[in-house]
C-alpha positions in Angstrom: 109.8 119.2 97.1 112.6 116.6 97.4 113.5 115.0 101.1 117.1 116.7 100.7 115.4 120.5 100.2 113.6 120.4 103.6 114.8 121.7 106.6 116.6 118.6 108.7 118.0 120.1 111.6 115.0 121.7 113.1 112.5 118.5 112.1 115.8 116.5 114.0 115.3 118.2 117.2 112.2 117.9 117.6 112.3 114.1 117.0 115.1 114.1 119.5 112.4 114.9 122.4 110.4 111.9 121.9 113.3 109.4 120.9 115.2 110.9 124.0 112.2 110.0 126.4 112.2 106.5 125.3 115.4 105.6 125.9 115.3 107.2 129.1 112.6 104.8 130.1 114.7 101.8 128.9 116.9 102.4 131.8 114.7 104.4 134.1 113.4 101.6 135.7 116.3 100.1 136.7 117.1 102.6 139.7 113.4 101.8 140.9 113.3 98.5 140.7 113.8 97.8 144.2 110.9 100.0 145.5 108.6 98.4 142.8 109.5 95.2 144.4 108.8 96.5 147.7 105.6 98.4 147.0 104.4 95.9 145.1 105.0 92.9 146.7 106.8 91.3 143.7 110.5 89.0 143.4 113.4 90.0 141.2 112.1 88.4 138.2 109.0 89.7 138.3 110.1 92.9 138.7 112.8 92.5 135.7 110.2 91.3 133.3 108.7 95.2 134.1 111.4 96.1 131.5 111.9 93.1 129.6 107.9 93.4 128.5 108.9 97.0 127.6 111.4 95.7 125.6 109.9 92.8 124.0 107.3 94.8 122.6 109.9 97.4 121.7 112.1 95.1 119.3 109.7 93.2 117.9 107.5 95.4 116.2 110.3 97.2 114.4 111.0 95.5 111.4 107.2 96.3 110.7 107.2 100.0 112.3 109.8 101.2 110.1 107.7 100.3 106.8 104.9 101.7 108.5 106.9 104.9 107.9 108.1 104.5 104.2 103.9 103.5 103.5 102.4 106.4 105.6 104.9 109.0 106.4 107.5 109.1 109.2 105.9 112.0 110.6 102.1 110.4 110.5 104.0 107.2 112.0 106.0 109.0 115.2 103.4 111.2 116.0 100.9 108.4 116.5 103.7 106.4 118.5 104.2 108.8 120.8 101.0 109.8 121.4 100.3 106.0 122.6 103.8 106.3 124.9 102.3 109.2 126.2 99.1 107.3 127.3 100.4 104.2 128.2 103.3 106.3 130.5 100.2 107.3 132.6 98.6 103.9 132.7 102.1 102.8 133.9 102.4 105.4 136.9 98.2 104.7 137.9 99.1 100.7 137.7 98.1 98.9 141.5 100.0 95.5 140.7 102.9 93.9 139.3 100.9 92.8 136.7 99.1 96.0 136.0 102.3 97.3 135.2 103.9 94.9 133.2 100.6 95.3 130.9 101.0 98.7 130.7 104.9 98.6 130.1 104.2 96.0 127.0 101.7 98.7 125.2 104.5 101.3 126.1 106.8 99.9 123.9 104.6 99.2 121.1 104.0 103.1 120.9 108.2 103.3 121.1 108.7 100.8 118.3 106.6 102.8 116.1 108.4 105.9 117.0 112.0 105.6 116.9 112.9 103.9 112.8 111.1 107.1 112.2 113.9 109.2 113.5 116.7 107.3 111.7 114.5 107.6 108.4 114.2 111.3 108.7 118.3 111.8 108.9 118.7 109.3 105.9 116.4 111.0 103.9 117.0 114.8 104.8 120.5 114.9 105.2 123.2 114.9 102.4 125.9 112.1 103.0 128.6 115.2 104.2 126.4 116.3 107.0 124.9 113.0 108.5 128.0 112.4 110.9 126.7 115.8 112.4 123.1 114.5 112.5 123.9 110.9 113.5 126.1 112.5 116.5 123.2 114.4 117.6 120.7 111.5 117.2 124.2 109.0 119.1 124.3 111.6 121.5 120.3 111.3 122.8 120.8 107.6 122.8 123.8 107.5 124.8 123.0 110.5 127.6 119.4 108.9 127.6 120.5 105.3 128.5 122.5 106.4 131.2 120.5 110.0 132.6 117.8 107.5 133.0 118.5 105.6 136.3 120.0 109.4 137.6 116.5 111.1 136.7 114.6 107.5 137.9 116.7 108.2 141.3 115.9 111.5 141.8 112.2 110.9 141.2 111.9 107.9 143.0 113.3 109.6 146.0 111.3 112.7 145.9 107.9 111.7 144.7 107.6 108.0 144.4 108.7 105.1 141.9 105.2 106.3 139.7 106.7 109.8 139.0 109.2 107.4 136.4 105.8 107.7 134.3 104.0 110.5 135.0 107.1 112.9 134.0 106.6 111.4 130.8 103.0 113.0 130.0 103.7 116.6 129.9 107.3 115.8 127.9 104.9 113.9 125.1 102.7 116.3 125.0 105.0 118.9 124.2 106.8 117.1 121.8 103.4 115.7 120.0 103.2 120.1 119.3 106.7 120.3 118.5 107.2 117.3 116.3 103.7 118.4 114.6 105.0 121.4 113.4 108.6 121.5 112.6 109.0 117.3 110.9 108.3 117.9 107.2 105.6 115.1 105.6 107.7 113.1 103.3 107.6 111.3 100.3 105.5 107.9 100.8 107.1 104.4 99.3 104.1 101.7 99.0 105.1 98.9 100.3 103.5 95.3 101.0 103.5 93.7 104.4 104.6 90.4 105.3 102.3 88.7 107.5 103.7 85.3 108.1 107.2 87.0 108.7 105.7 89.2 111.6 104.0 86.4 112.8 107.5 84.1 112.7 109.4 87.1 114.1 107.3 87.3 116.7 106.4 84.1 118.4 110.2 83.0 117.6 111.6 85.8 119.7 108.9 85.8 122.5 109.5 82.3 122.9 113.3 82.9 123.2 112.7 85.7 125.7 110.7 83.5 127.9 112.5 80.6 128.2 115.7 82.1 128.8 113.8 84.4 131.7 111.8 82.2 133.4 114.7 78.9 133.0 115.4 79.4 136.4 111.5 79.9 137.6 111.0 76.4 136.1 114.4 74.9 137.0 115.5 74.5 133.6 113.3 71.7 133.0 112.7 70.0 129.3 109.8 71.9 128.9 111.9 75.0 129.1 114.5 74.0 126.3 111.9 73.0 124.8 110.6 76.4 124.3 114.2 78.0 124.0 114.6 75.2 120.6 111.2 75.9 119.7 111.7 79.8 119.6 115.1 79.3 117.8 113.6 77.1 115.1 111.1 79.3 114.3 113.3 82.5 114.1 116.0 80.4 111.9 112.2 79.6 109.8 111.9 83.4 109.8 115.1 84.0 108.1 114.6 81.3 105.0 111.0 82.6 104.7 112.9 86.3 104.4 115.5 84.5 101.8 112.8 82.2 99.8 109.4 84.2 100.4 107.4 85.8 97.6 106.4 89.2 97.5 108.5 92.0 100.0 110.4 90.8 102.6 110.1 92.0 105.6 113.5 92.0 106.3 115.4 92.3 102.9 118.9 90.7 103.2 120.3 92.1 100.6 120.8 95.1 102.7 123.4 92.4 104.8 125.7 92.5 101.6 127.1 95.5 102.8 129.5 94.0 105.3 129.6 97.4 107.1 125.8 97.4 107.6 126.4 93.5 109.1 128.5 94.3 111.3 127.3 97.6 112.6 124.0 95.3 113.1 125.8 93.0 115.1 128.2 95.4 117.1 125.0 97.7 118.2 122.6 94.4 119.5 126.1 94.0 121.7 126.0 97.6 122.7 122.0 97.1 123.6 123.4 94.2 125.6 125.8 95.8 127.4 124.0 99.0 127.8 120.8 97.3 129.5 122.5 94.9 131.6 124.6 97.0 133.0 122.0 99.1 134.7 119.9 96.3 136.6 122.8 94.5 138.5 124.3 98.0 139.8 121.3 99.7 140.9 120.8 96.0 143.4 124.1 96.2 144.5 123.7 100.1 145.5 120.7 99.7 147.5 120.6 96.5 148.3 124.4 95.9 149.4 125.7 99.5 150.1 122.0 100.8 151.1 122.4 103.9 148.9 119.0 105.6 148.2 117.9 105.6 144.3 119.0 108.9 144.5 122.5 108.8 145.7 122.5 105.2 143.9 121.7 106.6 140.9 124.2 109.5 141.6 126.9 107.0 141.4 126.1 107.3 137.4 126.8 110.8 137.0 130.4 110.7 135.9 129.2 108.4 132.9 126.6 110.7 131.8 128.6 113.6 132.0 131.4 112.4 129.9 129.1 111.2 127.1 127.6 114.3 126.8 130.2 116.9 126.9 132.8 113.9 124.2 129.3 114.0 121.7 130.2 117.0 119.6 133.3 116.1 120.0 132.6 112.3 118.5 130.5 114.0 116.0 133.1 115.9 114.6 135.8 113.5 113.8 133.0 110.8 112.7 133.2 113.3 109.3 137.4 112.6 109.7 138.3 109.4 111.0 137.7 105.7 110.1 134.7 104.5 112.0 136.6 101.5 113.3 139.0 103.4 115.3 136.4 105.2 117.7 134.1 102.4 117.2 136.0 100.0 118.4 138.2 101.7 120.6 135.1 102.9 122.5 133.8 99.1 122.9 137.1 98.0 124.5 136.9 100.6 127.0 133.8 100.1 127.5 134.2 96.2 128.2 137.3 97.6 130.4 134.9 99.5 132.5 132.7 96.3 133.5 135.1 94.2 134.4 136.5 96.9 136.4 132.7 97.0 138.1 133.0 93.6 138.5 136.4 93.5 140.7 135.3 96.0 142.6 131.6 95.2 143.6 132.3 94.6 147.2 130.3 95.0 150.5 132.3 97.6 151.8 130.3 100.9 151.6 133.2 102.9 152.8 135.2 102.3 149.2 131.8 103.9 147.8 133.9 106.7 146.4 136.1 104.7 143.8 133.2 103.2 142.2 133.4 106.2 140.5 136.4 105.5 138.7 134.8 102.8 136.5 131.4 104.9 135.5 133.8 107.6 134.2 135.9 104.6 132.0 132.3 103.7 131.4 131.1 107.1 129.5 134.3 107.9 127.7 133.9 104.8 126.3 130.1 104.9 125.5 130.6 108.7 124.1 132.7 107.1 121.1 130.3 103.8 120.0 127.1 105.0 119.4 127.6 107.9 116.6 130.2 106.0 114.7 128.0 102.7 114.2 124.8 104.7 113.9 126.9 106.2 111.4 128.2 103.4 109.0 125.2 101.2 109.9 123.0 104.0 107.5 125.6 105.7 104.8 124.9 103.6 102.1 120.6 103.7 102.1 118.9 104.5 99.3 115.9 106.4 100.5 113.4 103.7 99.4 115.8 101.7 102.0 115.4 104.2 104.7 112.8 102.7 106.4 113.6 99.1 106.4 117.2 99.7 107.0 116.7 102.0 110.3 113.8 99.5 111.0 116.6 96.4 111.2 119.2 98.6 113.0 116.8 99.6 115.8 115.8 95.9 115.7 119.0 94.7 116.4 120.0 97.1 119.2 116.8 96.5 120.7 116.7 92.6 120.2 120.4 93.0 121.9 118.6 94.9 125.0 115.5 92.6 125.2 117.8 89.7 125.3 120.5 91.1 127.5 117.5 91.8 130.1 116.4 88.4 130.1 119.8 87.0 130.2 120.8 89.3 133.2 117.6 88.2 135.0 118.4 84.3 134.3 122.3 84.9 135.7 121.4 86.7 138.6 118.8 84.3 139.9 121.6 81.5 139.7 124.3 83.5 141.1 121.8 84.5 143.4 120.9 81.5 144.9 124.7 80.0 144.7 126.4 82.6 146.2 123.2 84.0 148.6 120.6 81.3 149.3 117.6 82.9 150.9 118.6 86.5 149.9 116.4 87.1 147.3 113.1 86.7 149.5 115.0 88.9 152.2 115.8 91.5 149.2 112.0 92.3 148.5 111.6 93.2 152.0 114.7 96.2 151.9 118.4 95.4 151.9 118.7 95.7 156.1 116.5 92.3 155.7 120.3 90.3 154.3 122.5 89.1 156.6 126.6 90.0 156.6 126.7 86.9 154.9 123.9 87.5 152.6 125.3 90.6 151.7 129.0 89.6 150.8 126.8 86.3 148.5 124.5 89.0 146.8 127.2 91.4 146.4 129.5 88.6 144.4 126.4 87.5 142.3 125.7 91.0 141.2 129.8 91.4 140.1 129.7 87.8 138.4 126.5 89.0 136.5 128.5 92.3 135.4 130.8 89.9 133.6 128.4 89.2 130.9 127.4 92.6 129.4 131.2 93.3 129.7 131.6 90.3 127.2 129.2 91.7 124.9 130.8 95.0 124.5 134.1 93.1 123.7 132.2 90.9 120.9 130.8 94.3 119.6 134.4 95.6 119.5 135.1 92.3 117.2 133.0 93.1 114.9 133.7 97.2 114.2 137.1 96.1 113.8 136.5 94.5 110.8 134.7 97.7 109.4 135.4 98.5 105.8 138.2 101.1 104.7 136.0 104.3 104.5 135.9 105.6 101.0 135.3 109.2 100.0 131.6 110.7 100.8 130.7 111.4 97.3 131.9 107.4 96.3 129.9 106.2 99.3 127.2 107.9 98.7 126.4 107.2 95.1 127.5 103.4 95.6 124.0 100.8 95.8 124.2 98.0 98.5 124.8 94.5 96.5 121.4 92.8 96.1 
């Protein structure tokens, strides 16, 4: 049986529970990340690095995870991923330290790197070019609502049952979707492929090292030894790519597939988008509790109108993705979206009697998010070959979760500095509860949180460069049967 005579849509669903749940817990920790702090005893960047290990361990792996799939079967591959998210989730929620948990959030997102190419690789290879901007909407959809329902859902928990309940609601959703996924995703047709060792090696120690110098600058005061590091990592990732280019055998990331300028720049626009995405989050759920002394709850509340909009504009997004040029909702939705931050920004105030038109900005914020995701998902994958499916979706969840890995450890480097230029002293008060920071503490930590929002609003405009320069779309039997230049 061919991959294009299976059944997609009901396989696609049921990879949509376990793809769903991971995103969620990109963001889910964001809303709690004052009560970890509190309950246990840790400072802002210690409690950032909660997510950016999740993250770290997320992007890296990917280029490999997504040959993993093509070798042994996307289905072989996701089931075994999220059965180790579903493990590690509980290990996260039993955790006693700060450093307990940052362990157990690292093995997390090894189990979500092997997961997600997997669902991307399915769509490719099941779906016929005139029905993927359907598919892609769906799988646009999960990523967008789960981004953003995650700090509502982390709220909600956090308030009701404590911040471990972020992780234990993940145990009973992985095991249903182990069932599901195990009997509804068809086995497909294997590829054999090699595996580049001295490229994951590269890959990995070049973007660890970048991660951890730009984090932990401020920790060590920017010293030599830390550009050091941040050099060091950038050498070796810029070794990585000639390796890729001049390296025998398979790459591990095949650049050829960067020919296709609309696959480029989708890769580009989307590790924006995973900037702007994940550094949103972290500064607004400090400034609610923190400044305005909102519970997660009602703090995470203050999220609902982008949710909402995201998910009720997806079909709609889904349907003219089929009709019109990617670039218009592409980059249309990226402008607005950079709109919506700087809006934030201007408005982040300690004045917790103008709560209400915070609101304003989160609904800018999900009309634009509602029309990025599908329509790069979208023109990022039309032109695989299904031998490509693996490594291509394995690069394009790379990028946007290289985008969100750095964007976390950029956001915790900015606000330490605006913290302790704008509100010396508050950041020791902060891990004690916001009624700890004085009036002038607050007005200081409530600027360095809107300065911070200025850089993941800069991202989404430099994503909204890059669809703009999308490629006239041609017709779907043409771009279908077209090869990517090698």
């Amino acid at each position: 049986m061919s991959d294009s005579e299976y059944r997609p849509w009901p396989a696609l669903w049921a990879l949509v529970i376990g793809f769903f749940m991971i995103l969620v817990d990109t963001t889910i920790v964001a809303v709690a990340n004052p009560r970890i702090m509190i309950s246990l005893q840790a400072d802002v960047n210690q409690v950032i690095w909660v997510t950016s290990a999740y993250l770290l361990t997320y992007a890296v792996p990917l280029l490999v995870t997504g040959r993993l799939g093509d070798r042994f079967g996307p289905k072989r591959v996701y089931l075994v991923g999220l059965a180790l998210f579903t493990a590690s989730s509980l290990w996260c929620g039993l955790s006693g330290s700060i450093e307990m948990l940052i362990a157990a959030r690292a093995v997390q997102g090894l189990g979500a790197s092997l997961l997600t190419p997997q669902t991307m690789a399915v769509i490719t290879r099941t779906f016929p070019p005139q029905s993927r901007g359907r598919a892609m909407s769906l799988w646009g959809a999960a990523a967008a609502v789960a981004t953003l329902v995650g700090p509502i859902l982390g709220g909600l928990l956090v308030d009701s049952l404590g911040w471990e309940w972020i992780f234990f609601v993940n145990v009973p959703v992985g095991v249903v979707g182990l069932i599901v996924a195990w009997r509804l995703v068809p086995d497909l047709e294997i590829h054999s492929h090699q595996f580049d060792l001295p490229g994951v090696a590269l890959w990995a120690v070049g973007m660890t090292s970048v991660v951890f110098a730009i984090q932990e600058g401020e920790n060590y005061g920017w010293g030599a030894g830390v550009w050091s590091l941040l050099v060091f990592g950038i050498l070796v990732l810029a070794g990585f790519v000639v390796w890729q280019w001049r390296g025998r055998g398979e790459p591990l990331l095949p650049l050829r597939l960067f020919a296709d300028r609309n696959f480029a720049l989708a890769n580009w626009s989307i590790s924006m988008v995973g900037i702007a995405v994940t550094g949103t989050a972290v500064p607004l759920a400090f400034y609610y509790q923190l400044v305005l002394g909102f519970s997660p709850t009602r703090a995470a509340l203050q999220m609902v109108p982008t949710a909402v909009l995201s998910g009720l504009l997806a079909p709609v997004v889904g349907r003219l993705v089929d009709r019109v040029h990617p670039r218009i909702l592409a980059t249309g939705g990226l402008l607005v979206m950079a709109a919506s931050l700087a809006w934030y920004a201007a408005w982040m105030v300690p004045d917790v009697s103008l709560w209400w038109r915070m609101l304003l900005p989160a609904t800018l914020m999900g009309l634009g998010t509602s029309f990025t995701y599908s329509p790069v998902g979208t023109t990022a994958t039309f032109n695989l070959a299904p031998a490509d499916a693996g490594a291509g979706s394995g690069i394009y969840n790379s990028m946007r979760q290289v985008g969100a890995v750095l964007g976390s450890a950029a956001i915790a480097a900015l606000m330490q500095v605006q913290i302790s230029a704008h509100a010396p002293g508050a950041e020791g008060a902060a891990s004690r509860g916001g009624s700890a920071l004085s009036p002038e503490q607050l007005a200081g930590f409530s600027q360095a949180m809107a300065v911070t929002m200025l850089l993941p609003a800069i991202a989404a405009l430099a994503g909204a460069v890059a669809t703009f320069f999308f490629q006239p779309r041609r017709s779907d039997q043409q771009w279908h049967s077209s090869t990517v230049v090698g």
